[in-house]
N, C-alpha and C positions, 0 to 999 in steps of 0.2 A: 201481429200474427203473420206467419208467411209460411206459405207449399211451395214445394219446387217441383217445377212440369221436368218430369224425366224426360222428356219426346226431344225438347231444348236446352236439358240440364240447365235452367234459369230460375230462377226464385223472385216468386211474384210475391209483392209487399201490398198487404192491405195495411191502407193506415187514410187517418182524414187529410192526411198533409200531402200537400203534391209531390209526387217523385219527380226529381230533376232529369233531366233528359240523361245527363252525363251518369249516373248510376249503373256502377258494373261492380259485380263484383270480383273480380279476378283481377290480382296486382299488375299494371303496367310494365313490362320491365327496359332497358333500351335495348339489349337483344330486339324488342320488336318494332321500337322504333327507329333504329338506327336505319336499317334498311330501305326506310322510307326515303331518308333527308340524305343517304348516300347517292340516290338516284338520280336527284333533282340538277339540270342540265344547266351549263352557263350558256344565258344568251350571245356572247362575243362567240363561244366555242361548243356548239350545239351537237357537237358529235361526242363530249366529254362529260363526263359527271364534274360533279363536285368535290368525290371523294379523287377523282382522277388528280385532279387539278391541286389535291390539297387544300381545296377550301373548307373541306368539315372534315374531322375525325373524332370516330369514337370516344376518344379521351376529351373530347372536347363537348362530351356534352352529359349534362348534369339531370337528372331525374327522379323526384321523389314522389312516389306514388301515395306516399302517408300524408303530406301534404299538399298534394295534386300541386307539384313545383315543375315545370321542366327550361332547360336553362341550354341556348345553343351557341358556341362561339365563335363563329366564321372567321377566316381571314384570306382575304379580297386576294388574286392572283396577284397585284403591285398595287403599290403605295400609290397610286395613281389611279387606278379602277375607276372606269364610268360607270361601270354597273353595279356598285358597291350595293347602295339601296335596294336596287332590283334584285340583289343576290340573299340582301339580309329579308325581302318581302317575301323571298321567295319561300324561304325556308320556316318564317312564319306562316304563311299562310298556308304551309305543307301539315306544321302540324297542329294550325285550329281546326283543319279539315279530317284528320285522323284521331287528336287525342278527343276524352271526353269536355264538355265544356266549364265544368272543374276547375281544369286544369288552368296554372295562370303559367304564361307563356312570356318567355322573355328572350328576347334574338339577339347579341352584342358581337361586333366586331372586337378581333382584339385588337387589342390597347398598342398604339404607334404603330398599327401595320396598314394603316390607311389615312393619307393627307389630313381627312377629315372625319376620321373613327367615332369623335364624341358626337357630333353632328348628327354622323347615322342610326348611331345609336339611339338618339332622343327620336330620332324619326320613326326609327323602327320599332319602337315598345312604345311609340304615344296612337292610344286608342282612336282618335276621332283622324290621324294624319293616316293611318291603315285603312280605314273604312274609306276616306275621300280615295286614295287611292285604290280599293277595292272595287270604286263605283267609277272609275276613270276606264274606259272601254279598252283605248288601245297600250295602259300599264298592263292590263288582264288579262288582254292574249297574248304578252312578253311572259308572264309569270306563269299563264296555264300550259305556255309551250317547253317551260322549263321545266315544269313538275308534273310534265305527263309521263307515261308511263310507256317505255319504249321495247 
């Protein structure tokens, strides 16, 4: 059974099962996400985005709302990038912070445009190396300075 509070246009679900945090129901689109991960700053060059820089574009990034998929492909300013990882954290942890928790999140550099692409990649999509780094103080104010809101 479920009513919708017109006051919130939300529809509250009586059931014995726990509702997941992440339940919404209005489809995701990247229109709304995109905007987000366009923002997010490089620490070398703090006065530029990402989309500046050509490290993310819209074609580059994949989103299924049917199957709570979202999929983002950065590619690092030179083959050489120190902040490769810090770029691909960044943009994860841009949108665990924004999508619902649903969603299974995947960050990948592409493929030969950085020394060590595969490398970042395992780093960037492996669960328990994101959290060590999420609880690393001074990773969190490089990543929260990048994807604040200016």
């Amino acid at each position: 059974m479920s009513i919708v509070v017109p006051k919130f246009q939300q529809t509250i679900i009586f059931t014995d099962e726990p509702i997941p945090r992440s339940y919404d129901g209005e489809q995701i689109t990247i229109d709304e996400i995109y905007p987000w991960i366009r923002q997010i700053r490089d620490p070398e060059h703090p006065t530029m985005t990402l989309e500046d820089l050509k490290v993310v574009s819209k074609d580059a990034l994949i989103l299924d709302d049917h199957i709570s998929f979202c999929e983002v492909i950065f590619t690092p300013t030179t083959p050489t990038c120190s902040m490769g990882a810090i770029l691909g954290l960044s943009i994860k942890i841009m949108l665990m912070r924004i999508l619902p928790l649903r969603f299974r999140i995947i960050v990948n550099c592409r493929e030969n445009t950085h020394e060590t692409w595969n490398s970042l990649n395992k780093q960037i999509n492996d669960k328990e190396r994101v959290l060590a780094a999420m609880s690393n103080k001074n990773i969190m104010k490089v990543v929260n300075s990048s994807i604040m809101v200016k």
